[in-house]
C-alpha positions as CSV (number, residue, x, y, z in Angstrom):
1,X,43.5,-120.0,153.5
2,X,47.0,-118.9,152.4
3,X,49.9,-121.0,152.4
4,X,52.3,-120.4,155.5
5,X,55.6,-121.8,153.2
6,X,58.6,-119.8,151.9
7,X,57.8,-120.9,148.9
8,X,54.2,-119.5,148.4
9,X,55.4,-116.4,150.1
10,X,58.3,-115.8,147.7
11,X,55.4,-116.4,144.9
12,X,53.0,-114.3,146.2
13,X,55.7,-111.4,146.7
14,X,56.9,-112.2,143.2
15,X,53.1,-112.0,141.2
16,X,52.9,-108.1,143.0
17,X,56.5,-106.8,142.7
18,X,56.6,-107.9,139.1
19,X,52.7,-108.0,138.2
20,X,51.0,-105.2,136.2
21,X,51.2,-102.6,139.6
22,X,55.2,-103.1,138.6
23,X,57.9,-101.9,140.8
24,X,56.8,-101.1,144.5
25,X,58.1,-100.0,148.0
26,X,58.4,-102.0,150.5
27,X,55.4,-100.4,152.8
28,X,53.4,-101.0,148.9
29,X,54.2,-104.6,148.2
30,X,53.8,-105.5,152.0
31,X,50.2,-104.2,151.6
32,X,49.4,-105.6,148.5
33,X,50.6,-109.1,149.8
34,X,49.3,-109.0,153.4
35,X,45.7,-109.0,151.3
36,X,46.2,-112.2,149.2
37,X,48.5,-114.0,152.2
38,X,48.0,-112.8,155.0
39,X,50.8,-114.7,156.8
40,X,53.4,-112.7,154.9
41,X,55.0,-110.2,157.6
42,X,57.1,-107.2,156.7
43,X,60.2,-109.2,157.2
44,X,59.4,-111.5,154.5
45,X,59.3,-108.6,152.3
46,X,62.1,-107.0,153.4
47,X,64.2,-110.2,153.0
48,X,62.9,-110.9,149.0
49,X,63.3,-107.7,148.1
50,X,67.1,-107.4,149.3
51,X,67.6,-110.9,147.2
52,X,66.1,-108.9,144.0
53,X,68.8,-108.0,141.8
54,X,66.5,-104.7,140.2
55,X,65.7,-103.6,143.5
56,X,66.8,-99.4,143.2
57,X,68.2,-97.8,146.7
58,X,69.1,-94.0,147.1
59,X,72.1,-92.8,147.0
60,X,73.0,-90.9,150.1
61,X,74.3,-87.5,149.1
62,X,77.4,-86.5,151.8
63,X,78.3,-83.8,149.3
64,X,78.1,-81.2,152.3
65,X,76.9,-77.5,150.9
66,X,78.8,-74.5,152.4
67,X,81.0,-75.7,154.5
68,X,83.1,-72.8,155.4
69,X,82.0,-71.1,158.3
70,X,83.1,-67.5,159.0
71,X,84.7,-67.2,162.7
72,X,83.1,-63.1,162.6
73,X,81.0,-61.0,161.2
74,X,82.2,-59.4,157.3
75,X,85.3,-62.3,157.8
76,X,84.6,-63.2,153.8
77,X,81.9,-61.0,151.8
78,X,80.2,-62.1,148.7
79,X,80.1,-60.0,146.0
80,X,78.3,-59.5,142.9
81,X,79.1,-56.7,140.0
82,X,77.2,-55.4,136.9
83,X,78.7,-53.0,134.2
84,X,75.4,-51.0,132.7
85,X,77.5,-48.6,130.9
86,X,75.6,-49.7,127.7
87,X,72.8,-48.6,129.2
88,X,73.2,-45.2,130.2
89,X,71.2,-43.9,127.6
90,X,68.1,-45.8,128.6
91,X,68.7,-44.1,132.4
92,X,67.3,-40.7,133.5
């Protein structure tokens, strides 16, 4: 039977995260760990992995895309332009 202790936990957590598998989600190590302890509960993860120092989080982007927003129809019109007068010659 598994060891209930912080200790073991934090051991178990610490053989999977930085074992040969190498760097896993939460959902991923939780799953790996439940198998060889199964007294480790999400929030255990959850908790070590916040302590890691190496532990990657994604950048929320609030860059927001096309934020103008035209109060009627043709307000602002887009508009691209191409010269083919070198190719004239080429056209029937």
């Amino acid at each position: 039977m598994a060891d209930n202790t912080e200790t073991a936990k934090n051991q178990t957590l610490r053989e999977i995260y930085y074992g040969e598998e190498g760097f896993q989600s939460t959902a991923n190590l939780y799953k790996d760990a439940k198998k060889i302890n199964n007294n480790i509960t999400y929030e255990d993860v959850k908790k070590w992995l916040s302590k890691q120092s190496i532990v990657q989080t994604q950048k929320v982007n609030k860059t927001l895309f096309n934020s103008y927003v035209a109060d009627h129809p043709l307000q602002q019109v887009g508009v691209d332009l191409a010269d083919y007068n070198k190719s004239k010659d080429h056209n029937d």
